[in-house]
Rosetta silent file (secondary structure, phi, psi, omega in degrees, C-alpha in Angstrom):
SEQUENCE: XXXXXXXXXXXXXXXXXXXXXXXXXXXXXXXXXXXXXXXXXXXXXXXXXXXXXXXXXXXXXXXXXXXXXXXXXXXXXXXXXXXXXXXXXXXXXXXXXXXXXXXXXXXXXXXXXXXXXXXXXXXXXXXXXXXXXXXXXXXXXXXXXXXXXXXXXXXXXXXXXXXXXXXXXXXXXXXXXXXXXXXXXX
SCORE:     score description
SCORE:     0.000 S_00000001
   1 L     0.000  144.586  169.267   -2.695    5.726    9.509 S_00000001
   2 L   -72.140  141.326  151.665   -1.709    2.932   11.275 S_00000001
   3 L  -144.541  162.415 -142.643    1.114    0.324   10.793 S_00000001
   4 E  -126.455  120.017  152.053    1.320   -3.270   12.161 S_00000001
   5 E   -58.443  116.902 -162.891    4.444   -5.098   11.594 S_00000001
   6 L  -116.325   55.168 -167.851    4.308   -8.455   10.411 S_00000001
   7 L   -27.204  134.671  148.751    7.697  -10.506   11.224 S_00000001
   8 E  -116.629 -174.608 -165.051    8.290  -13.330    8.647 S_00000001
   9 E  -135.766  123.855 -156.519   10.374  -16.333    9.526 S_00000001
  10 E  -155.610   93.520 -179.169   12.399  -17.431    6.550 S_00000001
  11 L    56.583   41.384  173.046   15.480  -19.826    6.633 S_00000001
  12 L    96.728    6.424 -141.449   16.475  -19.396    9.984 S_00000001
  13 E  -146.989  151.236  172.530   16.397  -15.660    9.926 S_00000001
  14 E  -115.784  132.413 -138.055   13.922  -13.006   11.106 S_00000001
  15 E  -134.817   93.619  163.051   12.503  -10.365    8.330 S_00000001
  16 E  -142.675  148.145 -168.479   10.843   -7.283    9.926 S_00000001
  17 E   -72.131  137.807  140.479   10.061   -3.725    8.412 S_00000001
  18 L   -59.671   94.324 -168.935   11.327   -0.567   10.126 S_00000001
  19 L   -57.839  -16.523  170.216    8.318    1.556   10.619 S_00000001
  20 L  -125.404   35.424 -177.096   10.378    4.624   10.358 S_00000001
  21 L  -135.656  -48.431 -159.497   12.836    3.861    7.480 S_00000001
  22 L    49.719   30.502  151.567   10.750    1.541    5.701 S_00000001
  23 L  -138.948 -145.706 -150.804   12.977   -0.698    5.058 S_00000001
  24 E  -125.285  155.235  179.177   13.793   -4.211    6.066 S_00000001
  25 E  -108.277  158.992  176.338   15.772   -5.819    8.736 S_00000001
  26 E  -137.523  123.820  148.954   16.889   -9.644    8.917 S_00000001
  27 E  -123.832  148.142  175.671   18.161  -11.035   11.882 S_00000001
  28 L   -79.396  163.016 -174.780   20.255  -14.120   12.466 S_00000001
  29 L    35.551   61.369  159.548   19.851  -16.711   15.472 S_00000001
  30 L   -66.445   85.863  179.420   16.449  -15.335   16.171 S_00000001
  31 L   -52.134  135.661 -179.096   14.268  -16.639   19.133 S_00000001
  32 L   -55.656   71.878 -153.655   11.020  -16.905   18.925 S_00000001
  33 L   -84.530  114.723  153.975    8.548  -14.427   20.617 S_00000001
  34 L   -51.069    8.961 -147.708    5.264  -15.209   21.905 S_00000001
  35 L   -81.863 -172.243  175.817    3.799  -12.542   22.302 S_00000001
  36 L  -124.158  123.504  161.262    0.815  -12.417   19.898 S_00000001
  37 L   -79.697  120.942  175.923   -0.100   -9.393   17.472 S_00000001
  38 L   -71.087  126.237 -162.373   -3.381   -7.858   17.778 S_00000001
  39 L  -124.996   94.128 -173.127   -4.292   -7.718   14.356 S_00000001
  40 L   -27.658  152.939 -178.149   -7.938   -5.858   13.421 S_00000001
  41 L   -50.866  -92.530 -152.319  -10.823   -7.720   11.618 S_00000001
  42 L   -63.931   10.258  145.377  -10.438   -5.763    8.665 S_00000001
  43 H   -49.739  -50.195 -177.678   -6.352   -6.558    8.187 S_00000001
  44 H   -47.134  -49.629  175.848   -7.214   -9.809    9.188 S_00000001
  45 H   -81.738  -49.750  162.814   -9.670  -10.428    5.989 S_00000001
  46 H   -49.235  -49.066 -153.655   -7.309   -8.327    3.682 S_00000001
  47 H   -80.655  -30.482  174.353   -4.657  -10.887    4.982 S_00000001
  48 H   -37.378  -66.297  163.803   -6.874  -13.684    3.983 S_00000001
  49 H   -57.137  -10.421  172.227   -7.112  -12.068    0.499 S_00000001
  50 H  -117.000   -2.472  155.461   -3.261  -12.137   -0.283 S_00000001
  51 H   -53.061  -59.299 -166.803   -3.258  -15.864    1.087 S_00000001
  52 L  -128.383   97.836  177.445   -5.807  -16.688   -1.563 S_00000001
  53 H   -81.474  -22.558 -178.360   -6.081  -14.241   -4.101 S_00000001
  54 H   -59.984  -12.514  177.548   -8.091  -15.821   -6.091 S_00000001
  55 H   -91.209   -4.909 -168.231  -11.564  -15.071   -3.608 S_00000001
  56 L   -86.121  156.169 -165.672  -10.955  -11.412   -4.041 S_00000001
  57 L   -56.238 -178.765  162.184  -13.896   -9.693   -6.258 S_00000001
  58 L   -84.644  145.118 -176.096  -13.619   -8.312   -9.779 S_00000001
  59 L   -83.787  123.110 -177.650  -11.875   -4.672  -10.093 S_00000001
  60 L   -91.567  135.090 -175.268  -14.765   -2.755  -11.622 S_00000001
  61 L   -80.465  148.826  168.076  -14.267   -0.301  -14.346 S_00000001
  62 L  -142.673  130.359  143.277  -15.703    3.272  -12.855 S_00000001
  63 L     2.018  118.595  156.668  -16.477    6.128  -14.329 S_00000001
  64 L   -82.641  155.004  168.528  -14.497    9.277  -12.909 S_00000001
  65 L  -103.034  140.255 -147.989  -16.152   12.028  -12.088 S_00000001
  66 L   -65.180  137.677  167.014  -15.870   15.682  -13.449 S_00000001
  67 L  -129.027  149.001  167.890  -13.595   17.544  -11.046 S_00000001
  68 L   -71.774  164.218 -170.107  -12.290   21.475  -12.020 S_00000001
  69 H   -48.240  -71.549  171.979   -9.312   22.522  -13.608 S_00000001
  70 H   -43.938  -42.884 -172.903   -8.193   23.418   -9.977 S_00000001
  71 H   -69.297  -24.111 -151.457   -8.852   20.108   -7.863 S_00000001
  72 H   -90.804  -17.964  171.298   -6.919   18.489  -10.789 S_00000001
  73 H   -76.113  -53.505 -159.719   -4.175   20.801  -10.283 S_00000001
  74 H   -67.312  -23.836 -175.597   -4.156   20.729   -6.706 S_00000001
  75 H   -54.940  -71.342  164.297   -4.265   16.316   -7.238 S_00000001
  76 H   -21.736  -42.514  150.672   -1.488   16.787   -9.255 S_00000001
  77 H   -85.973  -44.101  122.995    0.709   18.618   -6.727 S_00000001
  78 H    31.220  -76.131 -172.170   -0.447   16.638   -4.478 S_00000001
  79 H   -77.515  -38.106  177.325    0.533   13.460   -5.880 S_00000001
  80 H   -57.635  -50.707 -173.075    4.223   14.882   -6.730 S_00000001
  81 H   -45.480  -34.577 -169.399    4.446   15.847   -3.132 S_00000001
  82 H   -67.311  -58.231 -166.760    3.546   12.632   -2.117 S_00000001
  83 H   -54.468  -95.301 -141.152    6.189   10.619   -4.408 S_00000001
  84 H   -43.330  -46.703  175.423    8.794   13.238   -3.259 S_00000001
  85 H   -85.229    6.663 -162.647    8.254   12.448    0.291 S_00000001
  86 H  -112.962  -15.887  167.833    8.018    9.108    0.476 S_00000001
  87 H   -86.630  -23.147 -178.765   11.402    8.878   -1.513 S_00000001
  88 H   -40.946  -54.807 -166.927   13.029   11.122    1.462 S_00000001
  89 L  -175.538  117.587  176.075   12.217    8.932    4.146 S_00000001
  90 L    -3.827  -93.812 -176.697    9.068    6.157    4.875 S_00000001
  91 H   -13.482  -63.470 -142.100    7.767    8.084    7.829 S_00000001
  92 H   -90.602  -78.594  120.072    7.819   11.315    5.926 S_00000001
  93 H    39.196  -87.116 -175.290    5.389    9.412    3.278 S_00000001
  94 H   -77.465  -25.409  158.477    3.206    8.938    5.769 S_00000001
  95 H   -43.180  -75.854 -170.469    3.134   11.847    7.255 S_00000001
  96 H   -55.362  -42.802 -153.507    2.116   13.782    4.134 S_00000001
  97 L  -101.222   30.763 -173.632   -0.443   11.985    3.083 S_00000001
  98 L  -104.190   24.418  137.465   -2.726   12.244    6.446 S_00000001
  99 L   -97.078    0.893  166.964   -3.394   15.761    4.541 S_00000001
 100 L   -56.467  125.346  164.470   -4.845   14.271    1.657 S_00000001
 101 L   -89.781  132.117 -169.332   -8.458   14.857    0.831 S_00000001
 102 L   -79.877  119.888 -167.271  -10.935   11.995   -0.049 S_00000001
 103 L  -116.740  -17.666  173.872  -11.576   13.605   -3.096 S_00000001
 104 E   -69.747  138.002  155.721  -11.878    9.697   -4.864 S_00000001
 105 L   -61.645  -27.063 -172.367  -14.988    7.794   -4.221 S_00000001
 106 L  -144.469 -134.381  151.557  -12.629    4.690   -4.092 S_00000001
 107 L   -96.115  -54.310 -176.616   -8.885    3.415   -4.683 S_00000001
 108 L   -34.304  -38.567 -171.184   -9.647    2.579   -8.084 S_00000001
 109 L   -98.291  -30.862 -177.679  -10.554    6.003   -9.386 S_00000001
 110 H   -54.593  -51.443 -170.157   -7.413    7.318   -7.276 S_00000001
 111 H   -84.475  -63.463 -169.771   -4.779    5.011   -8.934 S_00000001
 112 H   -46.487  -33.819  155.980   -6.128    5.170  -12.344 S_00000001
 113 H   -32.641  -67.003 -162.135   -5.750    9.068  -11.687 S_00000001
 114 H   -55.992  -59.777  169.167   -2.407    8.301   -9.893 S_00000001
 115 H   -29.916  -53.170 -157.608   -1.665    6.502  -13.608 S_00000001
 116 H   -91.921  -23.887  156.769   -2.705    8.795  -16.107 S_00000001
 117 L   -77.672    8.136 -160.518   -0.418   11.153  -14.261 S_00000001
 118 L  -143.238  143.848  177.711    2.604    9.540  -14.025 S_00000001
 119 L   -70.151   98.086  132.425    4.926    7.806  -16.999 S_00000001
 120 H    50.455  -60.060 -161.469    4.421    4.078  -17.208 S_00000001
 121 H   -72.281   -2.935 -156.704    7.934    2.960  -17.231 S_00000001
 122 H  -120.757   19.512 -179.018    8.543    4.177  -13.938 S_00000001
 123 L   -60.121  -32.783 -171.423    5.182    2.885  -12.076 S_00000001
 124 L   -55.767  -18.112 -152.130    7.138   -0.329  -10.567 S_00000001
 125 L  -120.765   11.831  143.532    9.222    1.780   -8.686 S_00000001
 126 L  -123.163   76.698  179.561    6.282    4.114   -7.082 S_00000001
 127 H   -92.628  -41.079  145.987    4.166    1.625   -5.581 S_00000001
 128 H     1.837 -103.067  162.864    4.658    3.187   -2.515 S_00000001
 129 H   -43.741  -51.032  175.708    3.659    6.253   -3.280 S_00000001
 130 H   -54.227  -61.707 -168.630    0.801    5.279   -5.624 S_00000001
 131 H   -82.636   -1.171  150.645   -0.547    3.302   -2.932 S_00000001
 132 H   -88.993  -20.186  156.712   -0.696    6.143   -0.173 S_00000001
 133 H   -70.700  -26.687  165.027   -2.187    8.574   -2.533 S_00000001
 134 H   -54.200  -45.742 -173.436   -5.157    5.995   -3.327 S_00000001
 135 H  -105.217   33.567  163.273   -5.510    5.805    0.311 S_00000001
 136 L  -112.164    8.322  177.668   -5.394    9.325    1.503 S_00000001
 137 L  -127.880   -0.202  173.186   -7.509   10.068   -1.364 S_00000001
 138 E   -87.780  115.789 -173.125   -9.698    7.596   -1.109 S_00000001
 139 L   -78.246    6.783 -179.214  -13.192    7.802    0.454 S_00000001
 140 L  -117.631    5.019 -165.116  -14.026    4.554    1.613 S_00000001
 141 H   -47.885  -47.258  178.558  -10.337    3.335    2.379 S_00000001
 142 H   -17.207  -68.587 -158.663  -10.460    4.462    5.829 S_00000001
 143 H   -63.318  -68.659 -163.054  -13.411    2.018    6.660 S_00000001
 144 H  -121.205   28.935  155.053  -12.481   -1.050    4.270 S_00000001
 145 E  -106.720  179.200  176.393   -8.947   -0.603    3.216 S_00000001
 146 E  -137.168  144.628 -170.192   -5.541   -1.963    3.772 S_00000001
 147 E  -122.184  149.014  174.659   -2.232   -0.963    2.249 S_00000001
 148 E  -152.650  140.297 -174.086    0.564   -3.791    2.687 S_00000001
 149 E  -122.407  144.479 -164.262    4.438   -3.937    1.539 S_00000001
 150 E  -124.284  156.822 -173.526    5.593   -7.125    0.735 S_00000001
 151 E  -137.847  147.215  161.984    8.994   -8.833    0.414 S_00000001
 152 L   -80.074  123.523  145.011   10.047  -11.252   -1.937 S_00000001
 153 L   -92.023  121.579   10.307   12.339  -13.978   -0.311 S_00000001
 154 L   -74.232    4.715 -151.703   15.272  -14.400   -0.583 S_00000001
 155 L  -100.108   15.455  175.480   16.059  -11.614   -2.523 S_00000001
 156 L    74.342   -8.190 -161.234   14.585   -8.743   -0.227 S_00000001
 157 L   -81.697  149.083 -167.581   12.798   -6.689   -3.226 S_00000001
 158 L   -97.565  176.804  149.783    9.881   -4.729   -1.797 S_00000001
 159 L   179.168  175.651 -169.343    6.744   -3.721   -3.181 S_00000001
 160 E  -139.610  135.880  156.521    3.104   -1.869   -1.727 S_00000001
 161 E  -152.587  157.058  175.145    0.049   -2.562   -2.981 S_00000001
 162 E   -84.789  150.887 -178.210   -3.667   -2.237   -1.541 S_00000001
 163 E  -118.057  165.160 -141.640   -6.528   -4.639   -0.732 S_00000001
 164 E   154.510   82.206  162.386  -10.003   -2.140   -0.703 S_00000001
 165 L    82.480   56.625 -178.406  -13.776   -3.238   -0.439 S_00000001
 166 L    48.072   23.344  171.007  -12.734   -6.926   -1.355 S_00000001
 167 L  -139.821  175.794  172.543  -10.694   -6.174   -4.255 S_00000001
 168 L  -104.915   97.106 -164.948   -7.067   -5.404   -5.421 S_00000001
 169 L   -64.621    5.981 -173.132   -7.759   -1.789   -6.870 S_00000001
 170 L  -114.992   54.023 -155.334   -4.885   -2.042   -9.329 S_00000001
 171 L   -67.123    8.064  164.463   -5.804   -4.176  -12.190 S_00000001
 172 L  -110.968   24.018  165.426   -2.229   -3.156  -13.741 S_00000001
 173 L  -127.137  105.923 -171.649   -0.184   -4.475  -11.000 S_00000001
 174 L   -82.567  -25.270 -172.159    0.109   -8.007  -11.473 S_00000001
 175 H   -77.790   -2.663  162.797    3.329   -8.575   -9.269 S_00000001
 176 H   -66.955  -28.724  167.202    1.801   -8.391   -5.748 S_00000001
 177 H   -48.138  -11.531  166.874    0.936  -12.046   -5.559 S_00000001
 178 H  -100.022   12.960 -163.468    4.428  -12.639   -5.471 S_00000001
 179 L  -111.647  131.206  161.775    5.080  -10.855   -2.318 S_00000001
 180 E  -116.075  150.624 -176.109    4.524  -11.894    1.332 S_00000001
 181 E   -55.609  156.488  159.962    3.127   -9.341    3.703 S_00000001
 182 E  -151.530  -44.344 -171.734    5.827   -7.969    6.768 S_00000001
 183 E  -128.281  164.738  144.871    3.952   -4.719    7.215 S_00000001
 184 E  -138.159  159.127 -149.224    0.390   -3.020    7.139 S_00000001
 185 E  -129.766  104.319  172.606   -0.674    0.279    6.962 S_00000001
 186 L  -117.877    0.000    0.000   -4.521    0.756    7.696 S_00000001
């Protein structure tokens, strides 16, 4: 997977993600660089969608599909592994999950998985993680998704959440709309 930084410019100060830390830098007395970011169609239309959230489709309930005893195990480690690296170190995250099998038809069926496997109270704090197991498990992400961490300003708090086939695949995470992008990960 890719990731495309996305500087924001915020009270005099300059707000960009460390792609191999994951986390965020601010600099003071910043100048202004021209250069331009090449940014792909489909980021570009995912960026569109966290401008105006309100154009993105409805999250459709779907059906899972039977998987054995085994795939659900192997998800299941899987999914720990994933959390576990991604608290080590960003990179490390991302690493792991370009061994992930699309085993989901979509993000949808992935997270709701990702859900039912994980305790509730403590979802806020793997959005991360949740959203690179949806998209290393997902089978159309590749094509039409985007994963993007977002910062609140001022107060620096992060969060990750995905944009996927014209939707937000998470219909229990209400708090990305409060977020502005700085990075994406397609």
């Amino acid at each position: 997977m890719q990731i495309i930084s996305l500087p924001i410019n915020f009270d005099k100060k300059l707000y960009k993600l460390n792609s191999f830390f994951g986390i965020l830098l601010e600099f003071e007395n910043y100048k202004p660089n021209d250069a331009n970011i090449i940014i792909p169609e489909k980021v570009r239309k995912a960026l569109n969608y966290c401008d105006k959230p309100y154009t993105l489709g409805n999250t459709k309930i779907i059906l899972d599909s039977e998987r054995s005893k085994l795939t659900n195990y192997l998800l299941k480690v899987f999914l720990n592994l994933v959390i576990i690296a991604s608290i080590i170190n960003f990179r490390l995250g991302k690493f792991i999950t370009g061994i992930g099998n699309t085993t989901f038809d979509n993000s949808i069926q992935a997270i709701k998985f990702f859900r039912n496997n994980k305790p509730g109270a403590i979802q806020n704090d793997l959005c991360l993680p949740r959203s690179l197991f949806a998209a290393s498990t997902s089978n159309i992400f590749k094509e039409k998704g985007v994963i993007f961490i977002g910062v609140a300003l001022p107060s620096n708090s992060m969060h990750a959440w995905i944009i996927e086939d014209n939707i937000q695949p998470d219909p229990l995470d209400n708090m990305w709309i409060n977020f502005q992008p700085v990075a994406v990960i397609f």
